[in-house]
Each structure stands twice: as structure tokens, then as C-alpha cells.
Backbone atoms as SQL, in Angstrom:
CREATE TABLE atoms (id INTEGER PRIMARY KEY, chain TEXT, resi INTEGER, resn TEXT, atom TEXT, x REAL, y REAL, z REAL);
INSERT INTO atoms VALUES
  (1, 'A', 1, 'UNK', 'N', 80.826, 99.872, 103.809),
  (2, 'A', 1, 'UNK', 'CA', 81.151, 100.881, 102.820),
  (3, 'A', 1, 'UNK', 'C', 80.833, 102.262, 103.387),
  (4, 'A', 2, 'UNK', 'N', 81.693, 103.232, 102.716),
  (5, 'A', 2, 'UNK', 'CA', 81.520, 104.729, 103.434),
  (6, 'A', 2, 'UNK', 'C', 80.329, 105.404, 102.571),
  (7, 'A', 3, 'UNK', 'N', 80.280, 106.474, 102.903),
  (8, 'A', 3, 'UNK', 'CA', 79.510, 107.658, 101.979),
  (9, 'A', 3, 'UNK', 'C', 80.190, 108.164, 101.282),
  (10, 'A', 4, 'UNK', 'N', 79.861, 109.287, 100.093),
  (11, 'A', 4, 'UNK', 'CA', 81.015, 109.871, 99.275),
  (12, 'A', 4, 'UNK', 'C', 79.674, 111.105, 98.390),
  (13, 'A', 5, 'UNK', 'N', 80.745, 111.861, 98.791),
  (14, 'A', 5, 'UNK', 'CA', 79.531, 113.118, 98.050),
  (15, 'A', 5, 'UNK', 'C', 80.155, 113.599, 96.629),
  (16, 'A', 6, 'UNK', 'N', 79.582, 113.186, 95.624),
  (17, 'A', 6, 'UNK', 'CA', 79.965, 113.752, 94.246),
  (18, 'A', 6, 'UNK', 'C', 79.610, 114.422, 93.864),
  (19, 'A', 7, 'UNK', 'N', 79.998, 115.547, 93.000),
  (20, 'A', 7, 'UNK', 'CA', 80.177, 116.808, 92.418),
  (21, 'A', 7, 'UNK', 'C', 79.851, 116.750, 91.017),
  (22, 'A', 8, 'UNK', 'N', 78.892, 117.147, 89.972),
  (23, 'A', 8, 'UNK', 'CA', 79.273, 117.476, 88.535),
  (24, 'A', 8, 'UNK', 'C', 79.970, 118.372, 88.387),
  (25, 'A', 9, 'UNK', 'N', 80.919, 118.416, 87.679),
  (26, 'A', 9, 'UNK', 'CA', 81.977, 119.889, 87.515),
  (27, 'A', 9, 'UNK', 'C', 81.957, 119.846, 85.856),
  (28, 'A', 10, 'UNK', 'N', 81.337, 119.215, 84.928),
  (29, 'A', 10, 'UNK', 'CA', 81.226, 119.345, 83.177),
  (30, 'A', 10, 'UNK', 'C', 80.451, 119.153, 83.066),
  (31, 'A', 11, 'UNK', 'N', 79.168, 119.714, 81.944),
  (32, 'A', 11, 'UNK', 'CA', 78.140, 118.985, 81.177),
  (33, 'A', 11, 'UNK', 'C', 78.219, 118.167, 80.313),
  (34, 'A', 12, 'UNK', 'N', 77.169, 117.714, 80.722),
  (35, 'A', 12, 'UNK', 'CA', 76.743, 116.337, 79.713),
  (36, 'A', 12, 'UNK', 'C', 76.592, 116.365, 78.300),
  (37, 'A', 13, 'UNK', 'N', 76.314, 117.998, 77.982),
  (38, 'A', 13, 'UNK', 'CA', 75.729, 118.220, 76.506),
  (39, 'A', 13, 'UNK', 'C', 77.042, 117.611, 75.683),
  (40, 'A', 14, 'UNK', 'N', 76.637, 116.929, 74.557),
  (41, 'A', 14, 'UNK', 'CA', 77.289, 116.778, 73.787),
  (42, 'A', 14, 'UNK', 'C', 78.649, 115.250, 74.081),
  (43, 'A', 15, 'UNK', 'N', 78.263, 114.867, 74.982),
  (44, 'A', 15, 'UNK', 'CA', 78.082, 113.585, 75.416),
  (45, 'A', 15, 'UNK', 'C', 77.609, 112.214, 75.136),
  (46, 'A', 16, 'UNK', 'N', 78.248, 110.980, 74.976),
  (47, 'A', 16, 'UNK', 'CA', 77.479, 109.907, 74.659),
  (48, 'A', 16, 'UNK', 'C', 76.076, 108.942, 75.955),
  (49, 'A', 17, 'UNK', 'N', 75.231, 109.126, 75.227),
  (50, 'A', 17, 'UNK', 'CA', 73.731, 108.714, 75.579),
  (51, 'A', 17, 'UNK', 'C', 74.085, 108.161, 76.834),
  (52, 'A', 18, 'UNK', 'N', 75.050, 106.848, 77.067),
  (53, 'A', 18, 'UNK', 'CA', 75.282, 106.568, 78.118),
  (54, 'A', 18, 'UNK', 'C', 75.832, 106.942, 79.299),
  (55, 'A', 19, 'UNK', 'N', 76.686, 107.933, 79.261),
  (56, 'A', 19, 'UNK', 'CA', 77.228, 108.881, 80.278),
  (57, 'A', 19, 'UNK', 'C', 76.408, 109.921, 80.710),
  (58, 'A', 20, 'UNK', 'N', 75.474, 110.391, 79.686),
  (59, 'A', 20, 'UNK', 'CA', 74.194, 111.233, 80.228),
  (60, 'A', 20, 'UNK', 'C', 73.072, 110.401, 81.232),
  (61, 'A', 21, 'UNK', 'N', 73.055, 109.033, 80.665),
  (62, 'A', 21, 'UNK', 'CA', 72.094, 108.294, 81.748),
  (63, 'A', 21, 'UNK', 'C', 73.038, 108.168, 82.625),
  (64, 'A', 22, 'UNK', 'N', 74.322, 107.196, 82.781),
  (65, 'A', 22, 'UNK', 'CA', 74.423, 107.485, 84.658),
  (66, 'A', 22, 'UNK', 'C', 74.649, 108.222, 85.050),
  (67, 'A', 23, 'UNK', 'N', 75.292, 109.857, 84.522),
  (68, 'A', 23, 'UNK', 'CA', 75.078, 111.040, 85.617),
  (69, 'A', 23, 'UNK', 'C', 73.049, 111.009, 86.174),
  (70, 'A', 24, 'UNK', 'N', 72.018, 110.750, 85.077),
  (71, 'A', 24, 'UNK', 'CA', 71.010, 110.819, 86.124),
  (72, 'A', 24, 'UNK', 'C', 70.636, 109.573, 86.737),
  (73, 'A', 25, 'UNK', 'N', 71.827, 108.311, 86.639),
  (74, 'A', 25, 'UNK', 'CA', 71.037, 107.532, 87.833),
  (75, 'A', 25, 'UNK', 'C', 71.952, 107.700, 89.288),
  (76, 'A', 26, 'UNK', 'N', 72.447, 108.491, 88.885),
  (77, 'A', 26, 'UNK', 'CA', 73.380, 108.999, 90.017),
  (78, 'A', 26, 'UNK', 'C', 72.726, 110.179, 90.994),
  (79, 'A', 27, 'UNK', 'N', 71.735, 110.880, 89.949),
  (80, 'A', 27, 'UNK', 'CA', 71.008, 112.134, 90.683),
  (81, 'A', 27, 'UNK', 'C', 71.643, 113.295, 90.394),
  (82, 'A', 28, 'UNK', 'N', 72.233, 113.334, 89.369),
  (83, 'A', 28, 'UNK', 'CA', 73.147, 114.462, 88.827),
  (84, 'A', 28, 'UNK', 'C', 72.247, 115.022, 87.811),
  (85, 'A', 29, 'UNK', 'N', 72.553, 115.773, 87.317),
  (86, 'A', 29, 'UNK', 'CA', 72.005, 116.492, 85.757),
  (87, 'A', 29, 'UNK', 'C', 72.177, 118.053, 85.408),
  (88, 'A', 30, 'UNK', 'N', 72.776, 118.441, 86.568),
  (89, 'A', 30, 'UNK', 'CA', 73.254, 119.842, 85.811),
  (90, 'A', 30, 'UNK', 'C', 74.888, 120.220, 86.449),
  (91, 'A', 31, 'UNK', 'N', 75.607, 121.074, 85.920),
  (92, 'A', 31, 'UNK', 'CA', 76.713, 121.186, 86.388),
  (93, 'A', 31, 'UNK', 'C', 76.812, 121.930, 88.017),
  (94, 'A', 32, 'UNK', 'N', 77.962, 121.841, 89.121),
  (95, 'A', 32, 'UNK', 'CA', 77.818, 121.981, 90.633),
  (96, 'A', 32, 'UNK', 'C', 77.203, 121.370, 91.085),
  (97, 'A', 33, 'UNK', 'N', 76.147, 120.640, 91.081),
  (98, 'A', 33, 'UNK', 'CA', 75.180, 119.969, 91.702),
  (99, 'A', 33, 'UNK', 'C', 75.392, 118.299, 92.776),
  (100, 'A', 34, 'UNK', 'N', 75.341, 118.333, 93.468),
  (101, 'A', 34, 'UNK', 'CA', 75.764, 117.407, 94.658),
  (102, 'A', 34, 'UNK', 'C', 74.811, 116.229, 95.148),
  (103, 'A', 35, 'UNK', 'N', 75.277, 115.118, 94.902),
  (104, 'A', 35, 'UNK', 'CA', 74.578, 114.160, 95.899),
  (105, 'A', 35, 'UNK', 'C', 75.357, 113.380, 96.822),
  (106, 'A', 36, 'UNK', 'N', 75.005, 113.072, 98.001),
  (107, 'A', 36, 'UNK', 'CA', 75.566, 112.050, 98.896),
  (108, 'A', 36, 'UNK', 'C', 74.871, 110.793, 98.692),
  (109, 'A', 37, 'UNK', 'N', 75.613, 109.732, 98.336),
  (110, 'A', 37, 'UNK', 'CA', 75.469, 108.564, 98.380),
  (111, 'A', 37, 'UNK', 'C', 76.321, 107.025, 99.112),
  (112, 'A', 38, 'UNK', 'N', 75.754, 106.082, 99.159),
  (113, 'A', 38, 'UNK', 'CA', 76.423, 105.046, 99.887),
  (114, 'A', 38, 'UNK', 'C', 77.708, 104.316, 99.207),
  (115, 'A', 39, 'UNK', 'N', 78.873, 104.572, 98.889),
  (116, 'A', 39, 'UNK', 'CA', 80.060, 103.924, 98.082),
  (117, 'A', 39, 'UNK', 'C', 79.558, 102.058, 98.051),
  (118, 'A', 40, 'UNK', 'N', 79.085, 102.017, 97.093),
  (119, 'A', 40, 'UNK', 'CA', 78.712, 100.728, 96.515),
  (120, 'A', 40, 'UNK', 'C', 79.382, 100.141, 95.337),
  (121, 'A', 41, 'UNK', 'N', 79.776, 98.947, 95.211),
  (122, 'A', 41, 'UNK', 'CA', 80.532, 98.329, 93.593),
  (123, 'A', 41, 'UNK', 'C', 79.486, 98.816, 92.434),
  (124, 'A', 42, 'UNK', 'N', 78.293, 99.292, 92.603),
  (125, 'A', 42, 'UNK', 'CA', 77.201, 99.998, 91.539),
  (126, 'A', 42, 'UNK', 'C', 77.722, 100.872, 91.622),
  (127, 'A', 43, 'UNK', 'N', 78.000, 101.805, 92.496),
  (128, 'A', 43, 'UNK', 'CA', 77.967, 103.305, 92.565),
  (129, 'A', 43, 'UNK', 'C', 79.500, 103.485, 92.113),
  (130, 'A', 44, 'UNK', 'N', 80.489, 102.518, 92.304),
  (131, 'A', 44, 'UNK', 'CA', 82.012, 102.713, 91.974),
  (132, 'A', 44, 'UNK', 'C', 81.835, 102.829, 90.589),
  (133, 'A', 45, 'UNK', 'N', 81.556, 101.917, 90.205),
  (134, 'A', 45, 'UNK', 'CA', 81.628, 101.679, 88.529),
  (135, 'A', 45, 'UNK', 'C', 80.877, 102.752, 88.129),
  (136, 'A', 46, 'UNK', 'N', 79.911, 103.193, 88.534),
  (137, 'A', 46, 'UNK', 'CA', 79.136, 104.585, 87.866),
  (138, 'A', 46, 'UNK', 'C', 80.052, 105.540, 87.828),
  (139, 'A', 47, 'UNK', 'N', 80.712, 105.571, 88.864),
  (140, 'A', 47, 'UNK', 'CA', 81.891, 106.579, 89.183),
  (141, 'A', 47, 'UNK', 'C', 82.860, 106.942, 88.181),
  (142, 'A', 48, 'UNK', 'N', 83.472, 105.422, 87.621),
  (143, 'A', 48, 'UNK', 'CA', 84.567, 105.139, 87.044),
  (144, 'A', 48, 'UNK', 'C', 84.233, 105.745, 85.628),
  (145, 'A', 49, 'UNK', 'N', 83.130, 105.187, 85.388),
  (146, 'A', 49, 'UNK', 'CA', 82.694, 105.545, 83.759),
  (147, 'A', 49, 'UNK', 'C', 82.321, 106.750, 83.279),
  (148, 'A', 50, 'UNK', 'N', 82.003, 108.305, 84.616),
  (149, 'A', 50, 'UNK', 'CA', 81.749, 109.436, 83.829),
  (150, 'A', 50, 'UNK', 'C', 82.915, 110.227, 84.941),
  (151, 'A', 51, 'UNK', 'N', 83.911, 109.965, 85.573),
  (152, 'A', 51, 'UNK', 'CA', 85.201, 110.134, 86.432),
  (153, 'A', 51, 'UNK', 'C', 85.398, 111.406, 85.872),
  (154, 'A', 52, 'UNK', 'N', 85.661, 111.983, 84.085),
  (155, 'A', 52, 'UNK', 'CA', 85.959, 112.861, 83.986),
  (156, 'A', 52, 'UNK', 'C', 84.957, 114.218, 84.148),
  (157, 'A', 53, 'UNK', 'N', 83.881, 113.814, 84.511),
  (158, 'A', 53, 'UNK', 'CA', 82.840, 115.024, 84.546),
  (159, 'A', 53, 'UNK', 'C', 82.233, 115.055, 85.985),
  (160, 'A', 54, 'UNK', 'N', 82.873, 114.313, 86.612),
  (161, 'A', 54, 'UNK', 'CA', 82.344, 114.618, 88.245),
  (162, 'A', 54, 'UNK', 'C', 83.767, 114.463, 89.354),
  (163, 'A', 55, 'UNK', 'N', 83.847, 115.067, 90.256),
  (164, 'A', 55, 'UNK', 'CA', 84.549, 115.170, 91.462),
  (165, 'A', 55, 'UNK', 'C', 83.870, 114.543, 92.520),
  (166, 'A', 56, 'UNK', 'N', 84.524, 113.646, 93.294),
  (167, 'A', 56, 'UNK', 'CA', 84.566, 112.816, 94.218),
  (168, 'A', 56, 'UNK', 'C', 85.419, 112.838, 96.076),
  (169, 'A', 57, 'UNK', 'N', 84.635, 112.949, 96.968),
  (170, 'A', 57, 'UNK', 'CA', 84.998, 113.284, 98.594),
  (171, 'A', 57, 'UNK', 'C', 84.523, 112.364, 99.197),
  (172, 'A', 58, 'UNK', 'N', 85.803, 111.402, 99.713),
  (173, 'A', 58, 'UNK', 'CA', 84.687, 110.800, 100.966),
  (174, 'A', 58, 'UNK', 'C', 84.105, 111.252, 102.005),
  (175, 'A', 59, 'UNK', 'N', 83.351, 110.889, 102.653),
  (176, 'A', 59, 'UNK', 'CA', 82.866, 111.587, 104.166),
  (177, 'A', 59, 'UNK', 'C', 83.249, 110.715, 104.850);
């Protein structure tokens, strides 16, 4: 599996409980803010489920 650096580009405020927790098990929590991580079937599906509030690059 590759790496992939994701982006928050929306806040969470006003958001359901669960989309606020996996932006922070992702390491996200405020808007611009960046982590690089390992593209995993965990990390896809995290992906999939808050897709509209984060931007996605592979490396």
C-alpha cells in the first residue's frame, strides 16, 4: 500500500458525532491541516465516510 496525504478543507462543527471522531482518528481536527498516512482498508473507509470534508493526494 502507498502513502496518501489528506487535507481537511470543512469543519466539523455542526457535524454528526461520528464524522467528528474519525476526522480525529485520522489526526485531523481543524480546517487546512495535513497528515501523511499509510493507505490502509482502515484508513480507506475512514476516507470514504468524511470524503466530503477532506481532500486526498497520493505520494
Amino acid at each position: 500500500m502507498g502513502k496518501v496525504r489528506i487535507t481537511q478543507t470543512r469543519s466539523d462543527i455542526k457535524r454528526p458525532e461520528t464524522q467528528q471522531r474519525t476526522l480525529r482518528a485520522l489526526g485531523l481536527g481543524k480546517p487546512h491541516k495535513s497528515v501523511e498516512v499509510e493507505l490502509t482498508p482502515q484508513i480507506a473507509g475512514m476516507i470514504t465516510k468524511v470524503n466530503h470534508l477532506i481532500t486526498v493526494q497520493e505520494l
